[in-house]
DRENVO-324140 format. One record per residue (C-alpha): residue in three letters; x, y, z. Coordinates in steps of 0.5 Angstrom, whole numbers, plus 500, padded with zeros to 3 digits. Layout:
// DRENVO-324140
ALAXYZ/...
***
This chain:
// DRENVO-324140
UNK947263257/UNK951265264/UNK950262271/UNK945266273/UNK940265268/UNK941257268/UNK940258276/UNK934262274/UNK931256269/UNK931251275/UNK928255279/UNK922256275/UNK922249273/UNK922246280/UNK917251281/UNK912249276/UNK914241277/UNK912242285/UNK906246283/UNK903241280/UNK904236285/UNK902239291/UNK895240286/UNK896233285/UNK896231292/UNK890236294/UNK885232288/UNK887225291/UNK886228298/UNK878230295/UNK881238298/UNK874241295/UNK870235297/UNK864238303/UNK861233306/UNK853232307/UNK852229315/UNK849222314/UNK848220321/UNK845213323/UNK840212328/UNK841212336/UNK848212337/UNK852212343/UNK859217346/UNK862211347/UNK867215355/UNK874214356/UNK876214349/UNK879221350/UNK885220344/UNK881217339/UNK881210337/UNK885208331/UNK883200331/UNK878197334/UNK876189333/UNK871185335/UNK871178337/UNK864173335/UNK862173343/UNK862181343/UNK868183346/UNK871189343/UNK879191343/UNK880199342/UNK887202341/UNK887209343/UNK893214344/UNK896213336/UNK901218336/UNK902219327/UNK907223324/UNK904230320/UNK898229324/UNK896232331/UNK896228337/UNK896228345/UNK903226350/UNK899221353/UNK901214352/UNK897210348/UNK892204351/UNK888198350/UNK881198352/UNK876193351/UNK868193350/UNK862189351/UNK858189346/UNK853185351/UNK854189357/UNK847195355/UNK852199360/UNK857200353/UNK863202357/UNK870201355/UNK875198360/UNK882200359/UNK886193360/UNK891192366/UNK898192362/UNK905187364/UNK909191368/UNK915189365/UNK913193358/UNK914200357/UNK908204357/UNK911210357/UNK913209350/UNK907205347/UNK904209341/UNK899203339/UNK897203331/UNK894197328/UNK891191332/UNK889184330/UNK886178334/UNK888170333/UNK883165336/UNK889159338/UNK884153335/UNK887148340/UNK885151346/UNK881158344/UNK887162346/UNK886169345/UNK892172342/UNK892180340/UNK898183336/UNK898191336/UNK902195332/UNK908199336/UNK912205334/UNK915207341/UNK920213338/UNK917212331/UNK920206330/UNK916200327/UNK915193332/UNK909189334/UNK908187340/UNK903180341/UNK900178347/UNK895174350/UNK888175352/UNK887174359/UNK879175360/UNK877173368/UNK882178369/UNK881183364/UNK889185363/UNK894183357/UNK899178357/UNK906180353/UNK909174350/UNK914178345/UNK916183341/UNK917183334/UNK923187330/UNK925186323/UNK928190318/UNK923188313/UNK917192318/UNK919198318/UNK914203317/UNK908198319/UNK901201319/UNK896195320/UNK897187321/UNK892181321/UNK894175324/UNK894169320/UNK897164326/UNK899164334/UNK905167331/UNK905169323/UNK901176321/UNK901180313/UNK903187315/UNK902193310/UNK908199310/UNK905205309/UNK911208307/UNK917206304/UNK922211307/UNK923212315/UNK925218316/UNK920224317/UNK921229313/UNK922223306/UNK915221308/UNK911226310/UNK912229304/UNK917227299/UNK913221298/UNK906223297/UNK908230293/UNK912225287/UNK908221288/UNK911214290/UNK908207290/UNK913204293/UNK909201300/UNK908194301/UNK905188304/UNK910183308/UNK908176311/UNK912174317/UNK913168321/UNK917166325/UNK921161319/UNK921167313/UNK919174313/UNK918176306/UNK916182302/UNK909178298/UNK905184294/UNK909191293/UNK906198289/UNK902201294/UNK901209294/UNK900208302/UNK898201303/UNK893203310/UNK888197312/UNK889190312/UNK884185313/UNK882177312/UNK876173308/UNK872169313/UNK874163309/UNK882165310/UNK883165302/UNK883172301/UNK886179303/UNK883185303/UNK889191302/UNK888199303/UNK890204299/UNK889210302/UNK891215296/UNK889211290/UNK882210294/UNK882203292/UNK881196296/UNK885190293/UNK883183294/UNK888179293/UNK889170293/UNK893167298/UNK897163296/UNK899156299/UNK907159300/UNK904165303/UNK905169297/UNK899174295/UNK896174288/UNK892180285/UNK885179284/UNK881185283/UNK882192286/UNK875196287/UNK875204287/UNK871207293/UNK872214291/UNK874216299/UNK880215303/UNK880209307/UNK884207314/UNK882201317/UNK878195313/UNK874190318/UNK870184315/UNK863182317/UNK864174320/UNK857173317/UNK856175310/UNK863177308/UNK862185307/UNK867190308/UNK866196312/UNK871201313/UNK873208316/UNK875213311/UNK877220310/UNK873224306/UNK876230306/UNK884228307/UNK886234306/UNK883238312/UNK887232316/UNK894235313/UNK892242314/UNK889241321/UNK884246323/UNK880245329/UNK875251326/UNK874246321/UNK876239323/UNK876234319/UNK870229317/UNK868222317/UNK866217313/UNK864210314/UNK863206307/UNK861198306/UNK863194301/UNK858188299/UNK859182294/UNK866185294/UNK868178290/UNK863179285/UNK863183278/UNK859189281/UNK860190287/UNK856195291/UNK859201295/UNK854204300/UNK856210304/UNK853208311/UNK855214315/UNK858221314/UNK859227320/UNK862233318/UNK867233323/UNK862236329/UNK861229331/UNK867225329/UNK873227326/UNK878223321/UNK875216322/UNK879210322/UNK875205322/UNK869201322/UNK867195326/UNK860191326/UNK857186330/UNK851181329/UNK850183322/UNK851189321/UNK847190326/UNK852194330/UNK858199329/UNK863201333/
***
């Protein structure tokens, strides 16, 4: 068999393997799924947020944080820097205000993706830690909350070579945190698209503090969202390809055990946790695809879905909200407050 034929055979045998990745990828992006409208009643435009929020948590007394401006590889975005809002969930008025900045802190470049809040016991300091990818790179930023003056504090950031392509944090400390990588490659071009047409299960989970910084659960085909139990002995982790959640064990050496994986039959972003009852809400992407592909003339939908009883043997998967992309396009995330009663 001369060169040519050999050349030939490659060829068509890559072909055929990239053919049936790509229809691969497209089934676990739901590529076909039309979405039915499920809207919920009165609900509001919230103003100012005019890029979109990627992350929104809320505090007990009603104070919400909004990260806006998020500027992801593969997916559209504005050349305005991101910001910080936050939201009175007490005030009828319900308008964001942008938080007032350090000057010492480079705006220019803040492109702000996951955000956590830890409430400091001994002095009910607020802390908030903001996932940052100034130039695409990956640090987290923490700051302090300073309310009578509506601004935030800069208090450090954060760079390891372990959090290299992070997504989302929870906080667990004034200054310790587990963060999802998303990708286990940093380049562009590997993670975009060598990584999903494999596909590869290479994302993890990594505990950092200021003692160790270590990798505690691996695996993950796009580890996304990343949210704590009210009791503090469970983490609930996202994997947006595989359209799961995972529940994991803490452990006392901060590592994380699997527990149970709970199948939704969407993709979800962010994962918010109900203080009161411990239900699971998420923003989700019904049709992933559509966001790749991104065209206005046919937007990606939304969808938010709630988990309940997520511990027990048959939890209860409830789809609460969904848009065909009219209304809302491409949710990340779902936050309550009061129950249930509200969502932002």
């Amino acid at each position: 068999m001369g060169k040519l034929a050999y050349i030939s055979l490659f060829v068509a045998v890559l072909s055929v393997l990239l053919g049936e990745r790509f229809i691969n990828l497209r089934k676990r992006c739901l590529a076909t799924r039309e979405i039915v409208p499920k809207h919920l009643p009165n609900c509001v435009a919230l103003k100012n947020l005019d890029y979109g929020s990627e992350d929104i948590t809320i505090l007990e007394n009603g104070l919400a944080f909004i990260s806006t401006g998020l500027k992801f590889p593969g997916l559209p975005s504005s050349d305005v820097p991101g910001k910080i809002f936050l939201l009175d969930l007490q005030d009828s008025q319900m308008k964001p205000v942008e938080l007032r900045m350090p000057r010492n802190f480079d705006l220019d470049s803040f492109n702000p993706h996951g955000i956590s809040v830890y409430i400091d016991p001994s002095d009910s300091t607020v802390y908030l830690f903001v996932v940052n990818h100034p130039q695409q790179k990956s640090q987290v930023e923490l700051f302090k909350f300073v309310e009578e003056d509506r601004a935030l504090e800069h208090l450090k950031t954060i760079k390891h070579e372990l959090l290299y392509s992070v997504n989302d944090i929870v906080a667990v400390g004034v200054d310790s945190f587990y963060a999802t990588n998303d990708h286990y490659f940093n380049q562009e071009i590997l993670k975009v698209f060598v990584e999903p047409l494999l596909p590869l299960s290479w994302a993890n989970v990594v505990y950092y503090s200021s003692e160790e910084v270590k990798v505690v659960s691996e695996g993950y085909f796009f580890a996304n969202g990343i949210n704590m139990s009210p009791d503090k002995r469970y983490i609930y982790v996202v994997e947006f390809f595989d359209q799961k959640v995972h529940v994991l064990e803490r452990k006392e050496d901060n590592s994380l055990a699997n527990v149970k994986s709970v199948a939704v039959g969407t993709l979800c972003d962010n994962v918010e946790v109900d203080p009161e009852n411990g239900d699971l809400w998420l923003g989700c992407h019904p049709n992933a695809w559509k966001a790749l592909m991104f065209d206005p003339k046919d937007p990606p939908g939304s969808e938010i879905i709630r988990i309940q009883n997520v511990h027990s043997d048959q939890p209860v998967v409830t789809q609460v909200y969904a848009d065909n992309g009219h209304v809302i396009m491409g949710s990340s995330v779902a936050a309550t407050y009061g129950g249930g009663k509200n969502v932002i």
